[in-house]
MIDRENTOR-52815 format. One line per field, with one value per residue (C-alpha): x, y, z negated; residue number from 1; residue in one letter. Coordinates in nm, 2 decimals. Example, Ala and Ser with C-alpha at 12.3 -4.5 7.8 and 13.67 -1.06 7.14 Angstrom:
2
u = (1.23:1.37)
v = (-0.45:-0.11)
w = (-0.78:-0.71)
pos = (1:2)
code = (A:S)
END
This chain:
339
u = (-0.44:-0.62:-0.55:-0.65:-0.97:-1.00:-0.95:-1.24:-1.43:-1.44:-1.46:-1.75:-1.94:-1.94:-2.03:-2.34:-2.43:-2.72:-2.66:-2.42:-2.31:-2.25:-2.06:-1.82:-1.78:-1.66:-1.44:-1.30:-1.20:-1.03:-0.85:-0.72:-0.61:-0.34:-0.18:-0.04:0.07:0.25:0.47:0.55:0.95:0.98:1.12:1.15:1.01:0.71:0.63:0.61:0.41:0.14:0.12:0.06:-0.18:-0.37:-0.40:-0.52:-0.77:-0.92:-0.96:-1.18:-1.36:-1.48:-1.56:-1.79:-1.97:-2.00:-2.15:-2.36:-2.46:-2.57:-2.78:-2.93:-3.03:-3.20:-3.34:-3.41:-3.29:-2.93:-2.95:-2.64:-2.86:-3.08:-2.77:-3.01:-2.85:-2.57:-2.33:-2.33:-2.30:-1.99:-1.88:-1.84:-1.74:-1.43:-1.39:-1.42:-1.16:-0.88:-0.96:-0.86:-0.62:-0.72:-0.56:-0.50:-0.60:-0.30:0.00:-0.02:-0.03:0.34:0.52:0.30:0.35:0.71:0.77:0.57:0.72:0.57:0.33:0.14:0.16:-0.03:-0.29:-0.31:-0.33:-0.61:-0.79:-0.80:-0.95:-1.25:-1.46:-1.45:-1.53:-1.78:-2.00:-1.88:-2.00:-2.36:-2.41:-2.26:-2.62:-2.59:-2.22:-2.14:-2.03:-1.80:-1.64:-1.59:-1.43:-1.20:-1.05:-1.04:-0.81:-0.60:-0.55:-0.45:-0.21:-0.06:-0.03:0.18:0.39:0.48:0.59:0.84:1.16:1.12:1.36:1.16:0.91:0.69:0.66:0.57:0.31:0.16:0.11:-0.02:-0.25:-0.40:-0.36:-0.58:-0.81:-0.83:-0.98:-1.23:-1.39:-1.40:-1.62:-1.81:-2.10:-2.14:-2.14:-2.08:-2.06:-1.75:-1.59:-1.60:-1.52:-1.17:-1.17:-1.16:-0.90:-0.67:-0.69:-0.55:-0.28:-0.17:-0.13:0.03:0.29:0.34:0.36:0.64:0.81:0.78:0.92:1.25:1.24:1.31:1.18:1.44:1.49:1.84:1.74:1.41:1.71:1.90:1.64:1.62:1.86:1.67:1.35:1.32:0.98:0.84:1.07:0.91:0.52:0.64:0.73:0.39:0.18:0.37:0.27:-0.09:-0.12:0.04:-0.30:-0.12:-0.27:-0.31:-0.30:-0.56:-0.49:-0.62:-0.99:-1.09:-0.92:-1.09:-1.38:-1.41:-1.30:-1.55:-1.82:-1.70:-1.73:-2.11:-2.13:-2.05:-1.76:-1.51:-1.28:-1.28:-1.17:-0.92:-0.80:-0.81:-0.59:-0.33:-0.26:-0.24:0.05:0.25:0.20:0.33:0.68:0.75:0.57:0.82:1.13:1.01:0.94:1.30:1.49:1.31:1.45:1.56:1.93:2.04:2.21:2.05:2.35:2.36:2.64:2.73:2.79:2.42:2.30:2.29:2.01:1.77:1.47:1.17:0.95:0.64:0.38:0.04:-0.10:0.17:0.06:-0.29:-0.30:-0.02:-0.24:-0.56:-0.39:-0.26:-0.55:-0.83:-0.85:-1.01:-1.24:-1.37:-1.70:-1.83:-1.74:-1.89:-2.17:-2.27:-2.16)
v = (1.50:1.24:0.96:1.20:1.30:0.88:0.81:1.08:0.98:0.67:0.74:0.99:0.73:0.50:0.74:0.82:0.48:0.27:-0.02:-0.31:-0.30:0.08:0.09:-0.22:-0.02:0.28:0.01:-0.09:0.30:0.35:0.01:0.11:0.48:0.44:0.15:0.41:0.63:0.30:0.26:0.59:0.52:0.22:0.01:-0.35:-0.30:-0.04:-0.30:-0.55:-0.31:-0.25:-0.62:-0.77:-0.45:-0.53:-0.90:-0.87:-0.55:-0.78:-1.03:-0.88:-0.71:-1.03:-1.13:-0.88:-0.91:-1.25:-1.20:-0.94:-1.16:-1.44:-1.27:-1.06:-1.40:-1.48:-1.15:-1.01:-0.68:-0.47:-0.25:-0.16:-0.20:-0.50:-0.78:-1.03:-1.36:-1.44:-1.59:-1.31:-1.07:-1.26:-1.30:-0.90:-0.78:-1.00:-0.87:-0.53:-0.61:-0.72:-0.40:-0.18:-0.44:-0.57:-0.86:-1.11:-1.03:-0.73:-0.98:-0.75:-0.38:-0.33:-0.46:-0.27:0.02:0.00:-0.07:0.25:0.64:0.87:1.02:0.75:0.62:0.93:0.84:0.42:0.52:0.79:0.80:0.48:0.36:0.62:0.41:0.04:0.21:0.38:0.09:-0.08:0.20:0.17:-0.16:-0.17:-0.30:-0.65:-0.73:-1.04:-0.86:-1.18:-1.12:-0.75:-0.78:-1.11:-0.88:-0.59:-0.73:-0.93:-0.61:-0.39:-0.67:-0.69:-0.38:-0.31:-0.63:-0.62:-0.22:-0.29:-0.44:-0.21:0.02:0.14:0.41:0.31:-0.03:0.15:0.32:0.03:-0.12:0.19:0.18:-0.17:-0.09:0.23:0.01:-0.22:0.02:0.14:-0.18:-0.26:-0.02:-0.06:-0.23:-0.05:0.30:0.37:0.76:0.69:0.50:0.77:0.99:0.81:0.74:1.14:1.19:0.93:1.04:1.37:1.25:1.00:1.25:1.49:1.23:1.15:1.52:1.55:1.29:1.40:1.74:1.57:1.29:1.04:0.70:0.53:0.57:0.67:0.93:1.08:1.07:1.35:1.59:1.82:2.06:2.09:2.15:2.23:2.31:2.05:1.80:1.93:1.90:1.53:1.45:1.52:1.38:1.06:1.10:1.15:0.86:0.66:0.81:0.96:1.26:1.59:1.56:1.45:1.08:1.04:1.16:0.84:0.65:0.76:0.76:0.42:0.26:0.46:0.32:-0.04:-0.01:0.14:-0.18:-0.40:-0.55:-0.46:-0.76:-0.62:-0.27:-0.42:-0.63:-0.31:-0.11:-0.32:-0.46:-0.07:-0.05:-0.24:0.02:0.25:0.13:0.19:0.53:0.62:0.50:0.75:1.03:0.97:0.97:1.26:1.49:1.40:1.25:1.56:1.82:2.18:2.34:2.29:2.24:2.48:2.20:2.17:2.51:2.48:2.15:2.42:2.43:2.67:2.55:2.43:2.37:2.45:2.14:2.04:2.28:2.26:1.88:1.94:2.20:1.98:1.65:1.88:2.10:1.83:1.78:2.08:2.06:1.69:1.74:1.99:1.77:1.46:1.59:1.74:1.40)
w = (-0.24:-0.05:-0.27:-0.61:-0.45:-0.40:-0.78:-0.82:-0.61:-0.73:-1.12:-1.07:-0.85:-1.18:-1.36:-1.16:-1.06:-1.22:-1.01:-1.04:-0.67:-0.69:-1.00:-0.82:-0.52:-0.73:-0.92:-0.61:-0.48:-0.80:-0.77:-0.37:-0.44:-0.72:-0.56:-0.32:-0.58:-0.78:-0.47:-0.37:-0.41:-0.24:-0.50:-0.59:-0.93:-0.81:-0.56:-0.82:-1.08:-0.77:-0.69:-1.03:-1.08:-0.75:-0.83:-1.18:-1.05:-0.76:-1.02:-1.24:-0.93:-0.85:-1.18:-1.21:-0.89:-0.95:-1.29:-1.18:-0.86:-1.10:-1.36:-1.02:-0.92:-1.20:-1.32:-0.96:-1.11:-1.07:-1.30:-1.53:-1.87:-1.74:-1.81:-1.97:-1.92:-2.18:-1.90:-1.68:-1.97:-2.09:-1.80:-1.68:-2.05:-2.04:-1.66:-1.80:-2.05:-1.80:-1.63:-1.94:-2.04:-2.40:-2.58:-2.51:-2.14:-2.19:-2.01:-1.67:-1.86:-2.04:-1.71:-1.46:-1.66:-1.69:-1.30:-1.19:-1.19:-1.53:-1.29:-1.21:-1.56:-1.69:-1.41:-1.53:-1.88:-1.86:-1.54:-1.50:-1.81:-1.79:-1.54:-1.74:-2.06:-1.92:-1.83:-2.13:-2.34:-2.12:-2.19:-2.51:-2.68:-2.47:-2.60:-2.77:-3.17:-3.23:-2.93:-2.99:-3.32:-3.18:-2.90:-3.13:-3.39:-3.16:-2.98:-3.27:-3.38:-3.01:-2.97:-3.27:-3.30:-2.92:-2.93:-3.22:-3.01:-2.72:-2.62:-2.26:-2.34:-2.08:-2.23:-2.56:-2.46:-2.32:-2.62:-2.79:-2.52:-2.63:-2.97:-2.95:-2.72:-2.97:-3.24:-2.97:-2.94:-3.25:-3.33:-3.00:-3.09:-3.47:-3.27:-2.90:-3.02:-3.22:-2.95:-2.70:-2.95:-3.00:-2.64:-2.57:-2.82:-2.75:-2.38:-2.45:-2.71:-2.41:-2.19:-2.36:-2.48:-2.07:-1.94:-2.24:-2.09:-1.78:-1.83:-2.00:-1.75:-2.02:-1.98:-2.23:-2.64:-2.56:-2.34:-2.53:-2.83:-2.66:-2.53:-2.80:-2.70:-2.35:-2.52:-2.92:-2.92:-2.67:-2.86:-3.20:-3.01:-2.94:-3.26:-3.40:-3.12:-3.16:-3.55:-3.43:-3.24:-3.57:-3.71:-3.99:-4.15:-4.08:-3.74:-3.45:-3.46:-3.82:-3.73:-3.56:-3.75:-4.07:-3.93:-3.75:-4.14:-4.25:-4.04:-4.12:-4.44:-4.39:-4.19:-4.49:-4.32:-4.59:-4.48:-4.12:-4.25:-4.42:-4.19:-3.93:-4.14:-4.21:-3.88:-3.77:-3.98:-3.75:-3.49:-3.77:-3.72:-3.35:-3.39:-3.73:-3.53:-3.21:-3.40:-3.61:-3.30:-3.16:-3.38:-3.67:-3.57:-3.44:-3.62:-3.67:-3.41:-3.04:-2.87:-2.60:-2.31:-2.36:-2.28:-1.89:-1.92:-2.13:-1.95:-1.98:-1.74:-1.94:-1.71:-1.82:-1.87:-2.12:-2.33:-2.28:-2.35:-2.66:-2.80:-2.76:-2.96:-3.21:-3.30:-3.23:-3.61:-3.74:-3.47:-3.56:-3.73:-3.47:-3.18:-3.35:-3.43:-3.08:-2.94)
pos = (1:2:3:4:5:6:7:8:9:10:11:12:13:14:15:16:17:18:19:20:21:22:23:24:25:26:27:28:29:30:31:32:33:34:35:36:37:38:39:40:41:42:43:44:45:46:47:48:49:50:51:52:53:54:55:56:57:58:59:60:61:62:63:64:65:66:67:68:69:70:71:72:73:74:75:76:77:78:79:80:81:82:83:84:85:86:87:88:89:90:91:92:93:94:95:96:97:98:99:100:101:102:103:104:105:106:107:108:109:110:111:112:113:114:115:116:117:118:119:120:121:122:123:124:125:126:127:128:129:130:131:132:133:134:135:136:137:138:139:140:141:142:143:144:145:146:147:148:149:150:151:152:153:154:155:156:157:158:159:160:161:162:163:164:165:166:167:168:169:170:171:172:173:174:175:176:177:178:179:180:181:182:183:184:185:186:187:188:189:190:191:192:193:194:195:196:197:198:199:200:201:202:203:204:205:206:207:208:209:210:211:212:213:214:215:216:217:218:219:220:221:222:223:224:225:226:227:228:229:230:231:232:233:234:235:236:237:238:239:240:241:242:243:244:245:246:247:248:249:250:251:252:253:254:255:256:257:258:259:260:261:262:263:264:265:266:267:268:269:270:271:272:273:274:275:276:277:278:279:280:281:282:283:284:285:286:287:288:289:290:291:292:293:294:295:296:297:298:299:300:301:302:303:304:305:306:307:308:309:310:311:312:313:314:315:316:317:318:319:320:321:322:323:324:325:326:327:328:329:330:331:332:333:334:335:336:337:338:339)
code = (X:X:X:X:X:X:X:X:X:X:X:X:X:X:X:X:X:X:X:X:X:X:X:X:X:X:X:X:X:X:X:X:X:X:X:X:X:X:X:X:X:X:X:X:X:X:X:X:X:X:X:X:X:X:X:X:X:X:X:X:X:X:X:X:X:X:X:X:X:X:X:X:X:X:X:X:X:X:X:X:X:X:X:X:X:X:X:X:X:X:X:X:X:X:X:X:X:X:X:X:X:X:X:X:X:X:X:X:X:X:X:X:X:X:X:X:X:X:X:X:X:X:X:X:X:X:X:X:X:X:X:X:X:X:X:X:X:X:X:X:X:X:X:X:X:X:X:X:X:X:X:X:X:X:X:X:X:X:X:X:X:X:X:X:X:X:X:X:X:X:X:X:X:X:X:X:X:X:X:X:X:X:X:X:X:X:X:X:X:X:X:X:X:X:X:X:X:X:X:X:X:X:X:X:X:X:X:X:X:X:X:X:X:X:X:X:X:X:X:X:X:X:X:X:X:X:X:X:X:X:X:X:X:X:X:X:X:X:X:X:X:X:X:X:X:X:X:X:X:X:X:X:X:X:X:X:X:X:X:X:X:X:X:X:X:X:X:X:X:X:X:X:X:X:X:X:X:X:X:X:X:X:X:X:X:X:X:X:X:X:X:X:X:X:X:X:X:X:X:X:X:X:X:X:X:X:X:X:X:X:X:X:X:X:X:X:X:X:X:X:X:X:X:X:X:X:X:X:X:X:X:X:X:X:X:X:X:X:X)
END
């Protein structure tokens, strides 16, 4: 409880910070507290995970109070907004970057991901990508665009060409992480409200697809292939969130998807939207071959010897996060237009 009240702590105080040194210290909380958490089974691989996270974390910490430190010295001003030197504001977007794990500063995210229990995964793919995109999305304005769109496309490309041979869910998901980041900053600098829009959405897909996991206990293909006769409906609510986050329509995914080619093409960056879309179809693959091993290699019957691993224990948040990434679509216009 400690350690969760430490990754709040530590989020909110970015949240509520207006000063470089503030928002670093709250950086830093949320950097100490899940480290903990990664190495809660004392494992070789957790150890790993948490040192390559910590190393790559303290990295970009100091990146950004160096950047920060410079264009203070030159400015006399620490404000979050006031980043008027193009050096310093380089420097602390790409920090910002390694933080959230974009391409091609991604190399530390699939194998700290894979080497750390479900639980914690939820909190590294979620929690802890709410404080660097917050100040990204404050000082969106300053950004280089060039750089934006660079990072954006290579992520989208890495993170569906590196999912396809994968066989470890965890993996998978690491790469539809810097896939969906990739979209998000993209369309950073064209409309912040659109990012954090997609941001919101993609949060709640991602943790519905872990608390799934999580109530199987399936971290493999193999296993994920023979859940269904645990949980039909769960299995079924997998199915389509995985669809979702392909960004194939009806469902949630396709919203910000339609939206953020949408605003390219407003943009008069028709190659960009092109380019966007078909590199997402990569993604489309791994996503396809999830969702077809799901459910659909199974017959309809189930076999006795499988009754006794039925479980009914949905836990609320399952459900609540389920419900959210498979209703979200309907409720798209509304929530965009309040945002």
């Amino acid at each position: 409880m400690m350690l969760l009240l430490s990754l709040a702590l530590g989020t909110t105080t970015v949240l509520m910070s207006h000063h470089w040194l503030l928002a670093w210290i709250g950086l830093e909380i949320n950097t100490l507290a899940i480290i903990p958490l990664m190495t809660k089974f004392p494992h070789p691989r957790a150890i790993e995970a948490a040192t390559k996270y910590f190393l790559t974390q303290a990295s970009a910490s100091a990146l950004i109070l160096f950047s920060t430190t410079m264009n203070a010295w030159l400015t006399g001003e620490w404000s979050i907004t006031s980043m008027m030197n193009p050096l310093s504001t380089m420097a602390f977007s790409m920090a910002l970057m390694l933080k959230l794990g974009l391409a091609p500063l991604h190399f530390w995210m699939p194998e700290v991901l894979q080497g750390i229990p479900l639980s914690t995964g939820l909190i590294l793919s979620t929690w802890q990508k709410i404080a660097p995109m917050a100040l990204l999305l404050q000082t969106s304005h300053l950004l280089n665009l060039n750089l934006l769109i660079l990072m954006g496309l290579t992520s989208i490309l890495i993170g569906g060409w590196g999912g396809i041979n994968q066989t470890q869910l965890r993996k998978i998901m690491a790469f539809s992480s810097i896939g969906h980041l990739g979209w998000m900053i993209l369309i950073l600098k064209f409309s912040p409200q659109l990012t954090l829009f997609t941001f919101l959405l993609y949060i709640s897909m991602t943790a519905a697809i872990f608390l799934s996991l999580m109530s199987v206990s399936a971290t493999k293909m193999l296993e994920i292939s023979s859940s269904w006769p645990k949980t039909p409906i769960l299995m079924s609510s997998t199915m389509l969130i995985l669809l979702s986050l392909a960004g194939l329509p009806p469902l949630s995914g396709f919203s910000p998807k339609l939206l953020i080619t949408f605003e390219l093409i407003k943009q008069n960056t028709l190659t960009l939207a092109t380019l966007t879309m078909l590199a997402s179809l990569i993604a489309l693959f791994f996503y396809t071959r999830l969702s077809y091993i799901t459910i659909l290699t199974l017959p309809p019957n189930t076999m006795n010897s499988f009754i006794h691993w039925r479980t009914n224990k949905i836990k609320p948040f399952t459900a609540f996060f389920t419900s959210i990434a498979l209703f979200f679509f309907p409720l798209t216009p509304t929530l965009f237009f309040i945002m």
